[in-house]
C-alpha positions, 0 to 999 in steps of 0.5 A: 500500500506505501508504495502503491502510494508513493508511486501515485504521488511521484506521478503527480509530482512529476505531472506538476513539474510537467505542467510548470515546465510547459507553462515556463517554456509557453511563455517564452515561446510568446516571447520569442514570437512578440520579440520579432513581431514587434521589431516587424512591425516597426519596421513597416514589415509583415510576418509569412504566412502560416505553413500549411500541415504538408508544408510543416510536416516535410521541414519539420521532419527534415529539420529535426529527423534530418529526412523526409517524411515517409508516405506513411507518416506524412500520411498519419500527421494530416489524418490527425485531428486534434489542435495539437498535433503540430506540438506532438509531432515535435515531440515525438520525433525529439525523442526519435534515433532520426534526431539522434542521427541528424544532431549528430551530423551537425555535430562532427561538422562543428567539432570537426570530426574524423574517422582518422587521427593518425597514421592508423588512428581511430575515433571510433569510440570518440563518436559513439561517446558523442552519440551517447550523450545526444541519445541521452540529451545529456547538458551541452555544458556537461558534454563540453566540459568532459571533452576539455578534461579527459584524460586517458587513451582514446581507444578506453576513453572516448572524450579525450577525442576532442583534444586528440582532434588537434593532438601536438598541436594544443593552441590551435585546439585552444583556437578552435575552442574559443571560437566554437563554444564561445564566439570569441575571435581568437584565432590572429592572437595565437601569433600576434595581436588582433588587429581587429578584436582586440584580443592580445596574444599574451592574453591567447597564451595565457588562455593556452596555459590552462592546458600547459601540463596536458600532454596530447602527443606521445613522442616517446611512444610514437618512437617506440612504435616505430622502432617495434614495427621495424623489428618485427619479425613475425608480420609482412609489410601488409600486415604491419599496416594493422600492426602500427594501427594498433599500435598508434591506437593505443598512444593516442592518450591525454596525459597529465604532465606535472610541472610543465608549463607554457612558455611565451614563443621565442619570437615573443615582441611584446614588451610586457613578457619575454620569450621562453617565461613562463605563463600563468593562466588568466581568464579573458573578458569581454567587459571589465564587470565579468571577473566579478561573476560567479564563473570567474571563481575558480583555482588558479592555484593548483596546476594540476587542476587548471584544466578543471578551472577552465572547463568550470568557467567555460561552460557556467551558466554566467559565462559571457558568451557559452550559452549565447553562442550554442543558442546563436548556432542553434537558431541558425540550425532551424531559421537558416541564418543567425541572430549574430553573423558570423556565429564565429564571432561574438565579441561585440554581439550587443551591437549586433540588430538582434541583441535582444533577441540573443539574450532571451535566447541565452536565458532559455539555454540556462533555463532548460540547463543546456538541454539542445533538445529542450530548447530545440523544441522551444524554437520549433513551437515559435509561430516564427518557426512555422511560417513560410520560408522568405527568399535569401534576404540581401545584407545591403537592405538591413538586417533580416527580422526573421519573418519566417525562415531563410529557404534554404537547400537541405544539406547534403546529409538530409539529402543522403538520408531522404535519398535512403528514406526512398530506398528503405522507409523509416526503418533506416533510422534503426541502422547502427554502424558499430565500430567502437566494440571492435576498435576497443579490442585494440586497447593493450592494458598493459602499461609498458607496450612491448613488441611480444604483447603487441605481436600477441595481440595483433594475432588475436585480432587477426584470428578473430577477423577484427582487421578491417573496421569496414562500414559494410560489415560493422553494419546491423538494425538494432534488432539485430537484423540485416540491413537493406543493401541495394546490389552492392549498395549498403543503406545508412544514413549519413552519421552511420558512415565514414567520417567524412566521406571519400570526395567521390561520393554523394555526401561530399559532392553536395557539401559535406564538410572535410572536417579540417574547419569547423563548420565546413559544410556548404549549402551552394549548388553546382553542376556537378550535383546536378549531373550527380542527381541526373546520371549517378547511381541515385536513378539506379538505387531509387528504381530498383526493386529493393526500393521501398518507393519503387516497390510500394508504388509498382503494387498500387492498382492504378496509375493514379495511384501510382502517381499519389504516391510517388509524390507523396514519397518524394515531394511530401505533397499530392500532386496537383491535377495539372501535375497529375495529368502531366504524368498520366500522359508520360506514362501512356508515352511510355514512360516508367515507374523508376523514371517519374520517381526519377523526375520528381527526384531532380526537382529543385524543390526536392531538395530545399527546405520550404 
């Protein structure tokens, strides 16, 4: 009876926080939305119109499952009845593996994620982390700050990929974080001062000695592994390849170097320190009443724990810029342009137009405790998020004032992934590319790595089969069974494959970013896609028929029905009478089924977001 009793009342407890959590974020969704209307209004400017239900299901899916809608699930959003079902729908597909995938991908392109780190190195275990903490909508601020202070090797522990990202190189990892997490245009100071922004390089320095004793390049380990590898007579040349990856695996490490510090750089010109002093950590500020904020407060006495002091004021909720720069990039995610351009540099944002804005943004971030998925939602239930899409506004006529989203072209990761929705459904969510369980395999728990236990070790992986780390073989749906393949073609999505891509496929030549610069992807157009879309393998796989499309529409009874479907698959839409009639008579010419879905694949507006 208790705890009948204790249930009963943890259930009202946590329906009474629900109900509070919904009031607070209803009104900040007003805000938001009174916020930009008033700034229209008295610029003489009228919000969008509405987007009808096939509109906003097509960008919701795309922007939040990073896909298009299946036929089916188009289907059964604009069969519901209820006045809520917009709201529903959000919530629902937060909590799907389709957001789970798609923020990933916006992810590694702002961390600059890659499948290599070194000759032979894997990430694996880096990204499956990553994909962990975004599964379970873990804190953005708890997610940075275990990536600024892991310690350990890679192979066991997967935030320390962050800082192995720039591994031996840890002022253009300082560069990247300041400019990632914080807005802050750093990057000229790390060799002289800002001609600009006005940021120093002893101020760059005295940011980097935070990380002055962590060690993310084992020289010493890096000469041993070469030096086995030479001697090793048991492995050919190939084999020696597998040989020096697990090898490199296991040096991949963070380690803490008591008593190192950063030294000033011998060309060092400035008056106020000498090359080769040492340097001692000290927290920048953007307005001289920052240092007396609560995120200042932190130990600079004890070397040891700088790197703690640093990821303690990086991600604190009083920080002057983390939780504006993660809620400027998150806008941009779902509007298409941001509040403050570049978001890159926020050095000065409160002169930027929409300054305002940005902080009812930023208390947003603090008030879901940087939950991206909380305040995702926030923005996807804004009136201004579900109006029409406005075309490319043009800088020289003022700032744009977000009466509706940018329109802009799915990325190439939504299109990859709404390609594989044709070709598989909705079951492509539940693919999983598990290459962490066999690189961690790799690891060698002895601390001293000699040439007999690596030797050892390299045959058990061998023997196993455990050589390659294939995306093909690594493949399989979370129940265990086989994924869908396409003749020689494996159907995943996007985040479930190489990272990134070779340049040759799809995903590159529509822009995924390289990985080499934070936040490389690009949305421009050209000639070769259009060649890619019109001639590449996409016309082979969609009307093959192991394509979930082309086999689905192939069954329906008449041809009319054919053509429903088709453009219900691809364009999230039915086909308006003119369309419809443009197709029957294409088919009576002799046009097939897979070349209509090739069609409506080509269109423009296939591949933007409306």
């Amino acid at each position: 009876m208790l705890r009948l009793l204790l249930a009963a009342m943890m259930v009202l407890i946590c329906a009474h926080a629900s109900a509070a959590m919904d009031a607070a974020r209803a009104g900040q969704v007003a805000k938001i939305d009174a916020l930009i209307l008033s700034k229209l209004k008295a610029a003489g400017q009228s919000p969008n119109a509405p987007l009808t239900d096939e509109q906003f299901v097509r960008r919701i899916y795309i922007d939040v499952a990073g896909r298009i809608p299946t036929a089916e699930e188009l289907a059964g959003f604009l069969s519901d009845g209820s006045s809520n079902k917009r709201e529903r729908l959000i919530d629902k597909l937060l909590l799907s593996d389709g957001y789970n995938s798609q923020m990933f991908n916006w992810t590694a392109d702002m961390l600059r994620i890659k499948d290599e780190a070194g000759k032979g190195g894997r990430t694996f275990v880096y990204q499956e982390w990553l994909k962990d903490q975004i599964a379970a909508d873990k804190p953005w601020s708890d997610t940075v700050q275990k990536m600024m202070t892991a310690t350990g090797r890679i192979v066991d522990n997967g935030p320390t990929g962050y800082l192995l990202r720039d591994k031996g190189m840890p002022l253009d990892n300082l560069s990247n974080t300041m400019t990632v997490f914080l807005g802050a245009n750093v990057a000229c100071a790390q060799c002289h001062d800002h001609p600009r922004s006005g940021w120093t390089q002893r101020q760059f320095y005295e940011m980097a000695a935070f990380f002055g004793n962590a060690e993310t390049y084992q020289f010493k380990a890096q000469k041993m592994m070469n030096r086995l590898i030479r001697t090793s007579s048991e492995f050919d040349e190939g084999d020696k390849r597998f040989l020096r990856m697990l090898l490199e695996q296991n040096a991949l490490e963070v380690k803490e170097i008591p008593g190192r510090k950063l030294e000033f750089p011998e060309d060092y010109k400035y008056s106020d320190a000498k090359p080769g002093d040492a340097v001692q950590p000290k927290l920048i500020w953007w307005q001289r009443d920052d240092v007396n904020g609560a995120a200042y407060k932190v130990d600079l006495s004890k070397p040891e724990h700088w790197r703690e002091s640093f990821a303690k004021w990086l991600t604190h909720p009083d920080n002057p810029r983390f939780a504006v720069a993660i809620a400027n990039r998150l806008w941009k995610k779902a509007f298409g342009l941001a509040p403050c351009e570049p978001v890159t540099d926020l050095d000065d944002y409160d002169k930027s137009p929409h300054a305002d804005l940005l902080n009812v943004l930023a208390d947003e971030m603090r008030r879901v405790n940087f939950s991206l998925k909380e305040f995702q939602r926030t923005l996807y239930y804004t009136q201004a998020y579900q109006r029409l899409a406005s075309a490319t506004p043009d800088p020289d006529k003022g700032p744009y004032l977000f009466p509706g989203p940018v329109l802009r072209r799915m990325s190439a990761e939504q299109i990859w992934d709404s390609m594989q929705t044709l070709i598989a459904g909705e079951q492509v969510d539940h693919y999983r590319l598990r290459r962490a369980d066999e690189l961690r395999q790799y690891s060698i728990p002895e601390k001293e790595i000699t040439l007999k236990v690596a030797e050892a070790a390299a045959k058990r992986l061998q023997a196993k089969g455990e050589k390659n780390l294939t995306v093909a073989r690594n493949l399989e749906m979370d129940n265990g069974g086989s994924p869908v393949r396409v003749r020689n073609f494996v159907v995943a999505r996007a985040s479930e494959l190489e990272q990134p891509s070779k340049e040759s496929h799809l995903l590159r030549m529509f822009g995924q970013s390289d990985r080499n610069v934070a936040d490389n992807s690009s949305l421009e157009g050209s000639i070769p896609q259009i060649l890619y879309r019109m001639n590449g393998s996409v016309q082979e796989l969609l009307g093959s028929p192991a394509s979930l499309t082309y086999r689905t529409a192939a069954k329906l009874g008449s041809v009319d029905e054919q053509i429903d479907y088709l453009y219900r698959s691809i364009l999230s839409r039915r086909p308006t009478a003119e369309q419809a009639a443009a197709l029957r008579a294409a088919f009576k010419k002799g046009l097939s089924l897979s070349e209509a879905a090739w069609v409506l694949f080509n269109t423009s507006e296939f591949i933007f977001v409306q």
